[in-house]
C-alpha positions as CSV (number, residue, x, y, z in Angstrom):
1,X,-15.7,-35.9,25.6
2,X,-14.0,-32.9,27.3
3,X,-10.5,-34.7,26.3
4,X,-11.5,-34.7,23.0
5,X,-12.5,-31.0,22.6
6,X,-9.5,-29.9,24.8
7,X,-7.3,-31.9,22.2
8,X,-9.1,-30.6,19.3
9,X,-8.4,-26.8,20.7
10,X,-4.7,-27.5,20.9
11,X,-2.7,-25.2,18.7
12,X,-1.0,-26.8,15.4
13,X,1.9,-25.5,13.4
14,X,1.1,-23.8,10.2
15,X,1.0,-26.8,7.5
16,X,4.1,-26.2,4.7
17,X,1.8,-27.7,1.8
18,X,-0.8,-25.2,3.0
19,X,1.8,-22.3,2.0
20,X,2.6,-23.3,-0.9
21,X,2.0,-21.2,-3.7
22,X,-0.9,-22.0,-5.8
23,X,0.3,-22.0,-9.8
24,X,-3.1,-20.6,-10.3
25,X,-1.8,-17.4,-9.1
26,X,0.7,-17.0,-10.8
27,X,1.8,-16.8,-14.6
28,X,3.4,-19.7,-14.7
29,X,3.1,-19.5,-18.9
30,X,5.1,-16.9,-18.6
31,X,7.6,-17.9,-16.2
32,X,11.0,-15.9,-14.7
33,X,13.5,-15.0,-17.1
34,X,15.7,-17.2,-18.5
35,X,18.6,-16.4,-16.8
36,X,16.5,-17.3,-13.2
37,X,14.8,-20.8,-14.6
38,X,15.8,-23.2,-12.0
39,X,18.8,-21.8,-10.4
40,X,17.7,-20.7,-7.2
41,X,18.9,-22.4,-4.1
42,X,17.4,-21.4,-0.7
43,X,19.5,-20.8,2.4
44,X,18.5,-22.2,6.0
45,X,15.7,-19.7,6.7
46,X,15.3,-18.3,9.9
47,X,13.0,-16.0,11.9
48,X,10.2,-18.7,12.4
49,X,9.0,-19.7,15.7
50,X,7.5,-23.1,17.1
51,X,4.3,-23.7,17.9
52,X,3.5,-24.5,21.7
53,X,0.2,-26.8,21.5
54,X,-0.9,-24.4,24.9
55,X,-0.4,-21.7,22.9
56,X,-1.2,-19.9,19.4
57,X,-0.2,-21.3,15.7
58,X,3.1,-20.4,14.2
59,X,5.3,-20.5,11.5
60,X,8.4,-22.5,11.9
61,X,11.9,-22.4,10.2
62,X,11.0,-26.1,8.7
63,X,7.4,-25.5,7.4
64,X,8.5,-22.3,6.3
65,X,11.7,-23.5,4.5
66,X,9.6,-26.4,2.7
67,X,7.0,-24.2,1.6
68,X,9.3,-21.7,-0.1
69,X,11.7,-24.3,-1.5
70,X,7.9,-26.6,-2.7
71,X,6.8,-22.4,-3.7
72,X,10.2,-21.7,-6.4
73,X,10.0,-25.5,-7.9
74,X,6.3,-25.1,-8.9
75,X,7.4,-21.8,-10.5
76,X,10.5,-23.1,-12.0
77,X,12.6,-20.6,-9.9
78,X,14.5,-23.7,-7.8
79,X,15.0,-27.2,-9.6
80,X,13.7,-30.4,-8.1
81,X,17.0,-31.7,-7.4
82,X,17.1,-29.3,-4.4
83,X,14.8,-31.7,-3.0
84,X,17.2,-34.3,-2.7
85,X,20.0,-32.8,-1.4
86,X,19.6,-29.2,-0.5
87,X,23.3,-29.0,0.7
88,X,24.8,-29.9,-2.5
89,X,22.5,-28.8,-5.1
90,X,24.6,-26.4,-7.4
91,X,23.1,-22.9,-8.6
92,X,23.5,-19.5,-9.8
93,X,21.3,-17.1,-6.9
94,X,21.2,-17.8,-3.1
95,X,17.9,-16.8,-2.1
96,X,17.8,-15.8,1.9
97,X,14.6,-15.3,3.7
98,X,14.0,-14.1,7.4
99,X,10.5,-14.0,8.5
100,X,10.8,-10.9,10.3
101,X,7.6,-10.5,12.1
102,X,4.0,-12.9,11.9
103,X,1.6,-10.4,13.3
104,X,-1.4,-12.0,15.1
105,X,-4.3,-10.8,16.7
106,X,-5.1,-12.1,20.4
107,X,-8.6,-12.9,19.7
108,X,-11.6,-12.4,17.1
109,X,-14.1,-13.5,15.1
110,X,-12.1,-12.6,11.6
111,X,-8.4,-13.1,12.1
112,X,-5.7,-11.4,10.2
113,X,-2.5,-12.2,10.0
114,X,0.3,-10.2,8.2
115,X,3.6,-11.6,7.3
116,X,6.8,-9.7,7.2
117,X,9.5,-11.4,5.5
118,X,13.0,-9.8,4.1
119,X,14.5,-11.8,0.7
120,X,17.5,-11.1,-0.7
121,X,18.8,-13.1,-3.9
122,X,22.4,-13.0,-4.4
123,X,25.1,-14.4,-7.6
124,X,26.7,-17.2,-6.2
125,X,30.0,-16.6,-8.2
126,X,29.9,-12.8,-7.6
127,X,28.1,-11.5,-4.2
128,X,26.5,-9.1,-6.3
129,X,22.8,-8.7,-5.0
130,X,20.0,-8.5,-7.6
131,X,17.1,-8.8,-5.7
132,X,16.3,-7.2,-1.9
133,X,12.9,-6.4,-0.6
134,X,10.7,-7.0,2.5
135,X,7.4,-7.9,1.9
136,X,4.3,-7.3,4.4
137,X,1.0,-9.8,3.4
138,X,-2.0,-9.8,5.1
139,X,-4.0,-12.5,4.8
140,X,-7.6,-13.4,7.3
141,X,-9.5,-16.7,8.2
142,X,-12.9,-15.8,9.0
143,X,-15.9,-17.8,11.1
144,X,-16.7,-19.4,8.0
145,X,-13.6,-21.0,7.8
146,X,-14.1,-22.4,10.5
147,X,-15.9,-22.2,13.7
148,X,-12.5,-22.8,15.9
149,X,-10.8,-19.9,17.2
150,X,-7.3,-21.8,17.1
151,X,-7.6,-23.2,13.4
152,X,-8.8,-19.9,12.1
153,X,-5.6,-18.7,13.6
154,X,-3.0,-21.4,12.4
155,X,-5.2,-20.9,8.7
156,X,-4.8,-16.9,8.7
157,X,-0.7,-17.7,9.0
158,X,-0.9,-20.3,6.3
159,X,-2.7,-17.6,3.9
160,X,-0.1,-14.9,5.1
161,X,2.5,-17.1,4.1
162,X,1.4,-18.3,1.0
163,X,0.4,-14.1,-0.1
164,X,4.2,-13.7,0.6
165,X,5.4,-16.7,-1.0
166,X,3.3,-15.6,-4.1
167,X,4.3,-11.9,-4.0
168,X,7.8,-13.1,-3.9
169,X,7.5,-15.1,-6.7
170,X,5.8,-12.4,-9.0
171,X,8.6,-9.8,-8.2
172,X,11.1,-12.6,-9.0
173,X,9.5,-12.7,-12.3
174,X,10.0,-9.3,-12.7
175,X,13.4,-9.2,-12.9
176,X,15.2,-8.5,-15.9
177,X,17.4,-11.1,-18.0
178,X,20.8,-11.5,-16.7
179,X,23.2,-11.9,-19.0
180,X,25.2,-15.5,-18.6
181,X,29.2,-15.5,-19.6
182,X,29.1,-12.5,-21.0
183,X,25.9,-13.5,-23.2
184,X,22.3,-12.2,-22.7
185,X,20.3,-15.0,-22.1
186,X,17.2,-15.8,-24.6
């Protein structure tokens, strides 16, 4: 019985499916400009940190990359086919992404989590950067969530994550129309 809570209190690393953005969130009718649609390809993130089981929940470069690359297909940022062969697949913006800082509380009954991540979304073919911004989320897991401390802990990341991921994405959106060829994009 002991074994089994002692197992049960291990930490986990934050779950990439758990940080992906929900479509719900976002305007996905509306979409990013044309000139954005499914030509992002994500660089090997970096900044994440892996989870000791004797210690707390984090956010590695894995989960992290997964979620955002899952995060800019299901917004029509990133095609698919990045999926199945990230080191080939062809586009028109590099998107980098450091996860700068995961700031977590030692202990709690709420806990809140804020995520600092710096993005920068560069033209392939000219080097000219279009989008740069760090973004701090906050995000909390709360007893009701659930009653273990370590869970509410690798939750609150997952949530900071996903705020990010889902700020990101709207400020993408933002962007103006670029023009293509010497063309503005419709």
């Amino acid at each position: 019985m002991f074994a089994l809570v002692w197992l049960g209190a291990c930490a986990q690393p934050a779950s990439y499916s758990a940080m992906i953005v929900d479509t719900q969130s976002v305007d996905i009718a509306r979409g990013p400009a044309e000139s954005y649609r499914d030509t992002l390809v994500v660089a090997p993130v970096t900044g994440g940190k892996e989870t000791s089981p004797l210690w707390t929940s984090q956010v590695g470069n894995a989960e992290f990359q997964e979620a955002l690359t899952r995060s800019l297909i299901a917004t029509r940022l990133a095609s698919a086919n990045i999926l199945a062969n990230p080191g080939a697949a062809n586009g028109r913006y590099r998107l980098e992404a450091v996860l700068q800082n995961l700031q977590q509380p030692l202990m709690g009954f709420d806990l809140t989590v804020t995520a600092t991540v710096a993005y920068k979304v560069t033209e392939i073919a000219t080097g000219a950067v279009v989008y740069e911004s760090t973004l701090v989320t906050p995000a909390t897991a709360t007893m009701s969530d659930t009653l273990i401390a370590v869970e509410r802990l690798k939750l609150a990341n997952e949530k900071a994550i996903r705020a990010n991921l889902t700020k990101l994405v709207g400020e993408l959106y933002a962007l103006p129309d670029r023009s293509v060829g010497g063309q503005r994009s419709s």
